[in-house]
Phi, psi and omega in degrees: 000140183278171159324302191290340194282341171255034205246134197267138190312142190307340195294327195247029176245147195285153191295337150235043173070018181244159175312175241199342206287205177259117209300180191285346180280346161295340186260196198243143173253100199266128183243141168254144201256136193242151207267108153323332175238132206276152196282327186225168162206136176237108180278116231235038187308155178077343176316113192300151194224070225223100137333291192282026182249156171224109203242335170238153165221161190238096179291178163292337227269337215032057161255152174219131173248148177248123171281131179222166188288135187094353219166176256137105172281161187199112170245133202233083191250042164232031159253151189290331175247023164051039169322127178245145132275202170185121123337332179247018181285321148172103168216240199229343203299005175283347181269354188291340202058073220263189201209005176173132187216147148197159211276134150323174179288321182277336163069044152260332195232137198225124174289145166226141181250145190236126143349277148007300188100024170257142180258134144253155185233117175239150169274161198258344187275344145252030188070271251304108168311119103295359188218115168241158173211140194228098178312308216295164171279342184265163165292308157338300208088186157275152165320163155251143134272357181195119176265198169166116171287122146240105188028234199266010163278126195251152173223139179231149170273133192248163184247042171254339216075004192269142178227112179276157166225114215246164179244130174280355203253347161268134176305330138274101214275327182277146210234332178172185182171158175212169166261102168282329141198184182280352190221152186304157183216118204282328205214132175205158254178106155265134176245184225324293224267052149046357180275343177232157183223128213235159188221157150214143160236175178339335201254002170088355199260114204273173198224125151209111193237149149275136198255132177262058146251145211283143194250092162265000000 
């Protein structure tokens, strides 16, 4: 927005050049108050100490999961007694090395990004891996380092600078993809109305571009 576009019409200014509105000390101001100390603490061994990792999520669900050494805790704090769990209590995920996780929109289902350059897909209410994908070009692949849910698109940051967009619900899963940047992405982001898609990488420099995939 310019200047002139903030600039208020001459009509509705006063005879010294003040607003017509009421001065600021006449209104009401509602200030909201933020809290200095956190409300909860979850203690977390083993937590990677990592920037370029995305190790929490926050479902729609009001669950919240953590990559800890071994494994992924899930505090489920829309339960009447706010249950922690462990995910890999049984199952296999202490072999993922994982490096990056997020809760779907409906937040039933939660991508875990692997070192490896493998996506697993769990459902969270019966544990189960339903899904595995494996992006990278190499037989390895790339790290994952960053997911991001649009209905049933999952799009992950490769620490290739490569940004995939894969539909879980196809047997071929990748759907698209571009080289998004030169350095790994670190951070990545779709918003609400699924139209846009936002990136950052290692070198700090964010990417926001729209993506033609199809949403159903």
């Amino acid at each position: 927005m310019s200047r002139e576009d903030e600039m208020p019409d001459s009509s509705s200014l006063g005879p010294t050049g003040q607003t017509g509105t009421s001065p600021p000390s006449a209104q009401t101001v509602t200030r909201r108050a933020i809290p200095t100390n956190p409300f909860a603490t979850i203690d977390v061994p083993g937590m990677r100490d990592d920037f370029y990792s995305q190790l929490i999520s926050w479902s729609s669900q009001d669950m919240i999961a953590v990559s800890h050494l071994g494994g992924i805790m899930l505090w489920d704090r829309g339960s009447p007694d706010r249950e922690v769990s462990y995910l890999h209590e049984t199952t296999r995920i202490q072999d993922l090395s994982v490096n990056s996780i997020e809760f779907s929109n409906g937040g039933g289902i939660l991508a875990i990004g692997s070192w490896s350059g493998r996506i697993s897909i769990w459902d969270i209410e019966t544990r189960i891996e339903v899904r595995e994908i494996a992006p990278g070009r190499s037989s390895l692949g790339s790290q994952i380092q960053s997911l991001s849910w649009n209905q049933s698109i999952l799009s992950s940051g490769g620490d290739d600078g490569e940004i995939s967009h894969f539909d879980v619900r196809c047997g071929r899963a990748k759907v698209g993809g571009f080289q998004g940047h030169t350095e790994g992405v670190c951070g990545l982001k779709w918003r609400d109305d699924g139209k846009l898609l936002v990136s950052g990488c290692n070198g700090g420099s964010p990417s926001l571009g729209a993506q033609e995939i199809p949403v159903y």
